[in-house]
N, C-alpha and C positions, 0 to 999 in steps of 0.2 A: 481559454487558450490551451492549448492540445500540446503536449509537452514532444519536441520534434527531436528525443533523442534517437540514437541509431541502433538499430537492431541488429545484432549478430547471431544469424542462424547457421548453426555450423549442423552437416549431413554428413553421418560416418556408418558405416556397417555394423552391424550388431557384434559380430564378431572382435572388432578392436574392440569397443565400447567393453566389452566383457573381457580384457585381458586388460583394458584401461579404466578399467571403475573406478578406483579413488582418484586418479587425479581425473577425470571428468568432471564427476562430482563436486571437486576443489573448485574447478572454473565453473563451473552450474554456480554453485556457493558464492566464491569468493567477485569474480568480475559479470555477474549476473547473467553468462551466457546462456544461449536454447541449443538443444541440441536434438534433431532428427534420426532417429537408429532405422536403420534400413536391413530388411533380410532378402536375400537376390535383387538387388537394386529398387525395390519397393518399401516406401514410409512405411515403418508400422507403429512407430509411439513415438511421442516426444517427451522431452526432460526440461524442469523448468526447477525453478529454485522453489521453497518449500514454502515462502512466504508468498512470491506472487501467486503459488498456487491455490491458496486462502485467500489471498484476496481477487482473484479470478472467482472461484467458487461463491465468492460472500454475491458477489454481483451477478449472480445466475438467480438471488432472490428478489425478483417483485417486487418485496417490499425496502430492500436496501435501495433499489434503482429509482423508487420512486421516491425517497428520503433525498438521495444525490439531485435530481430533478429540481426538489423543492427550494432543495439549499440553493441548487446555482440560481433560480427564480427569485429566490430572495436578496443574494449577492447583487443581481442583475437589478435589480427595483431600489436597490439600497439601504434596504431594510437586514441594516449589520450593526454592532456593536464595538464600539475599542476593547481590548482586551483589559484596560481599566473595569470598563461597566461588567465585562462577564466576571470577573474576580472579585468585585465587589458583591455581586448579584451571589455569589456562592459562598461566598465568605463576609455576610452582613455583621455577624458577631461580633469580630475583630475590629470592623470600623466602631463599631459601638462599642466594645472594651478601652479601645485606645481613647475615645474622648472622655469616657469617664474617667478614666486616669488623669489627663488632664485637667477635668474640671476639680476635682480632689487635691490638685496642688497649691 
């Protein structure tokens, strides 16, 4: 399911944008907004927050898209675990300290 939140693209002239820098940035930042800087009424870059833009770039790899792929292929098939079985599965030790304690009393 495709997450149908709304997107707010806001297009403003390079020139505000550059006598508005921090608080741009603050909304870039803070309410997740895009922002289009335009010089003589022409896009020339856009401004995104620092984190989607890692995670933008991680998904320009190959091999991240085809990881995403497999996982929802496996979601899809049903082949998942409870978050019990992965905590268990990571943390075997613990289960096995704690029953010995048990058996010891």
């Amino acid at each position: 399911m495709r997450n149908k939140h709304h997107v707010m693209v806001n297009t403003i002239p390079m020139t505000k944008a550059r006598t508005n820098l921090g608080a741009l940035a603050k909304r870039v930042h803070l309410n997740k907004e895009y922002f289009i800087l335009e010089k003589d009424g022409i896009p020339i870059i856009g401004i995104m927050d620092a984190d989607e833009l890692e995670d933008y770039l991680e998904l320009q790899d190959p091999r991240a898209r085809a990881d995403i792929k497999k996982s929802n292929e496996d979601v899809r098939a049903g082949r998942t675990r409870s978050i019990d079985e992965l905590i268990a599965e990571f943390q075997p030790h613990r289960n096995t300290k704690a029953a010995n304690k048990r058996r010891r009393v």
